[in-house]
C-alpha positions in Angstrom: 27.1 13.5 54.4 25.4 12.4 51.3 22.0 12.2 50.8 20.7 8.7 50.3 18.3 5.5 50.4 18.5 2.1 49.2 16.2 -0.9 48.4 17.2 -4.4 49.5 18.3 -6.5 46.6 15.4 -8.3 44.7 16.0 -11.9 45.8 15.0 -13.3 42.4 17.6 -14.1 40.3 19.2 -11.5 38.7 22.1 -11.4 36.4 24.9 -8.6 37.6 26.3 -6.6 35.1 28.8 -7.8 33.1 29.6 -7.8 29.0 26.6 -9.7 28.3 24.5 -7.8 30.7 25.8 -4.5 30.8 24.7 -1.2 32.4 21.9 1.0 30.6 23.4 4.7 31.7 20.7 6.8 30.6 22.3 10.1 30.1 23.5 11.9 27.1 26.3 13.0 29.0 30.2 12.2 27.3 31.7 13.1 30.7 29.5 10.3 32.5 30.4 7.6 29.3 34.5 8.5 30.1 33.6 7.9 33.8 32.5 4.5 33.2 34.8 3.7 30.7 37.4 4.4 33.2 36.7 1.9 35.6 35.6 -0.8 33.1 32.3 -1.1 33.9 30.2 -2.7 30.8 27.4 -0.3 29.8 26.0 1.6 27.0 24.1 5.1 26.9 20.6 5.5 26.0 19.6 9.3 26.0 16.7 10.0 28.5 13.9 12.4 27.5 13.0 13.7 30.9 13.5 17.5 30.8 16.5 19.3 33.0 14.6 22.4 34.3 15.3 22.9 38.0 12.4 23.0 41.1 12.4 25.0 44.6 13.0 22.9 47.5 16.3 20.7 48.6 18.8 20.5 46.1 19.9 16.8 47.0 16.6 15.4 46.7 15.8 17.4 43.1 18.5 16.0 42.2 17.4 12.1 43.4 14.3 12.9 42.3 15.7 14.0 38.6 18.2 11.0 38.3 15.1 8.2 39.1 12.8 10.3 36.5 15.6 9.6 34.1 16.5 6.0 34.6 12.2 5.6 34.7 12.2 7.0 31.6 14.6 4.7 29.8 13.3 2.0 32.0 10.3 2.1 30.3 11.9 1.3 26.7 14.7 -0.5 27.7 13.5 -3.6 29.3 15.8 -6.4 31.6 18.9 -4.4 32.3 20.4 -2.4 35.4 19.7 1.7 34.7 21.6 4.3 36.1 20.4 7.7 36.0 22.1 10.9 37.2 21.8 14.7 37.4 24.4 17.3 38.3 23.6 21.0 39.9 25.5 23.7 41.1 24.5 25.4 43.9 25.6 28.8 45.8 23.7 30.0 48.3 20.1 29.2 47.2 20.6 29.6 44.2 20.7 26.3 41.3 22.6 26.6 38.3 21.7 24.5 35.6 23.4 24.3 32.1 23.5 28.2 30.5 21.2 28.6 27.5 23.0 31.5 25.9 26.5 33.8 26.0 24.6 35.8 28.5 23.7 33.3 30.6 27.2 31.6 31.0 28.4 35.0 31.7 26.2 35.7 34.8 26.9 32.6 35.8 30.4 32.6 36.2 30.3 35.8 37.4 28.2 35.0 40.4 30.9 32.1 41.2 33.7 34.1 40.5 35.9 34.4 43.9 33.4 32.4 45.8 32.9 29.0 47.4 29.8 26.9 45.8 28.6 23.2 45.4 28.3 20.6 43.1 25.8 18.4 43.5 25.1 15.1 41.5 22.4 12.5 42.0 22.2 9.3 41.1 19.8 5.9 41.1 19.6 2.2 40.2 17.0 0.3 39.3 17.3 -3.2 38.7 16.4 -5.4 35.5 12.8 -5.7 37.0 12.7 -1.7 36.9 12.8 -1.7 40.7 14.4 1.3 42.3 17.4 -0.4 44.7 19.0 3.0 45.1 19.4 6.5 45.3 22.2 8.9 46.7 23.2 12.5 46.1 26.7 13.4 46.4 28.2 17.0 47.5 31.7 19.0 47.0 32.6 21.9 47.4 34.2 23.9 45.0 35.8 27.4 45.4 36.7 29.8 42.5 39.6 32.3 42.4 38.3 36.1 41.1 38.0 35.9 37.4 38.8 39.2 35.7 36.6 40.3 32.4 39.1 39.3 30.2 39.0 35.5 32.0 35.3 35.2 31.5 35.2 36.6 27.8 37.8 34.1 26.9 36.3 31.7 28.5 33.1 31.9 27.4 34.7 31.9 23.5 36.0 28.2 23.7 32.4 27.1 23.8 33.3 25.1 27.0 30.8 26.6 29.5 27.6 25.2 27.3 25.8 21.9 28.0 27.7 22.1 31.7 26.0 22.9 34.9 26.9 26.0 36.1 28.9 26.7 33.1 32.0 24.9 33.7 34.0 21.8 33.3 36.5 21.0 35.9 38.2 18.4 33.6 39.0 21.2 30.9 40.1 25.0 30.5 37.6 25.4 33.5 40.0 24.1 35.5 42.2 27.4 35.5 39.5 28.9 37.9 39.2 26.2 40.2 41.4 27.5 43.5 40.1 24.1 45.5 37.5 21.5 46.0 36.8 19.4 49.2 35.0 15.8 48.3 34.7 13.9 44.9 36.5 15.6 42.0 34.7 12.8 39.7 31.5 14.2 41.5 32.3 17.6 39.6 32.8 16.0 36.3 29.5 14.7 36.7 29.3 11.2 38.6 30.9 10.2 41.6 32.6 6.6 40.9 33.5 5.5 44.0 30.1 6.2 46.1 28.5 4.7 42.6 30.3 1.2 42.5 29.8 0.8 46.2 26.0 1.7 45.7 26.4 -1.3 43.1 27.9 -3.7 44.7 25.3 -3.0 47.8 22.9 -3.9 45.8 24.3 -6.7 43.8 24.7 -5.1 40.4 28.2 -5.9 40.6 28.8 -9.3 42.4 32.6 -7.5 42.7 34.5 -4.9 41.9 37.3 -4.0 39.8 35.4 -6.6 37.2 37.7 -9.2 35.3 38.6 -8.5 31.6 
């Protein structure tokens, strides 16, 4: 089950996001931006400066904790508009992957998932034009990689895909090769998870309803 809380709706009045009033996704992530841009849902991506490095403790809430820090962040510059933050981990065993920072890195990584089962966890949260957190979630799937030989994880490695993804990876891409199943969100892997995010928005009346006219 995901991780989750939610605020009440702020009964002032509020405009939901539409084209004049569009989301502020504060994330530097392309993958997120296609995401959106899928289900045509106005917004437009102001880069957060909150660092990405990883804590000890539960994995859901770092990541809830991360995602708010974010969308705080850009809150604080970016005044009257719905913020979405988000942050995506992998996880196997008790171990979190973050984004490698090197050739070596990405290669220990992969290695480590190579013919296992791990998870992919991304969280997210809303604030609301006043800055008010309305909600926060984490969402889990599991993932499970097929063996990856030497050759598989050298070649890999040279597209240059692995770097800038959490656990060195992108589902959507040649990364996909080593993917043998997932159970849950596959948008959760990319890096949001679209249908537990629009319902979190219309919950909260970001979106008075959903898909949006165009």
């Amino acid at each position: 089950m995901p991780a989750e809380f939610s605020v009440s709706p702020c009964k002032m009045a509020i405009s939901p996001i539409d084209e004049k009033h569009p989301l502020t996704l504060a994330s530097a992530s392309r993958r997120r931006r296609q995401l959106l841009a899928q289900v045509h849902v106005p917004f437009r991506a102001v880069v957060s400066r909150i660092s990405e490095k990883s804590d000890s403790g539960n994995p859901e809430g770092f990541c809830q904790r991360l995602a708010l820090l974010k969308a705080e962040e850009v809150a604080s510059r970016e005044k009257d508009s719905w913020i979405l933050g988000a942050d995506t981990i992998v996880v196997i065993g008790e171990r979190v992957l973050g984004k490698p920072e090197n050739h070596g890195d990405a290669r220990a990584m992969l290695s480590l998932l190579s013919g296992s089962e791990h998870r992919v966890i991304t969280g997210f949260g809303v604030l609301d034009p006043s800055g008010k957190t309305v909600h926060a979630e984490s969402v889990s799937t599991q993932v499970r990689f097929k063996p990856l030989s030497e050759g598989e994880l050298s070649g890999y490695i040279k597209t240059g895909e692995p770097f800038g993804k959490a656990g060195a990876y992108a589902i959507q891409g040649v990364g996909s090769f080593m993917v043998e199943s997932i159970s849950g969100s596959y948008n959760n892997v990319v890096g949001l998870p679209v249908c537990a995010l629009i319902k979190a928005l219309l919950k909260c009346g970001a979106l008075r309803c959903f898909p949006l006219k165009r």
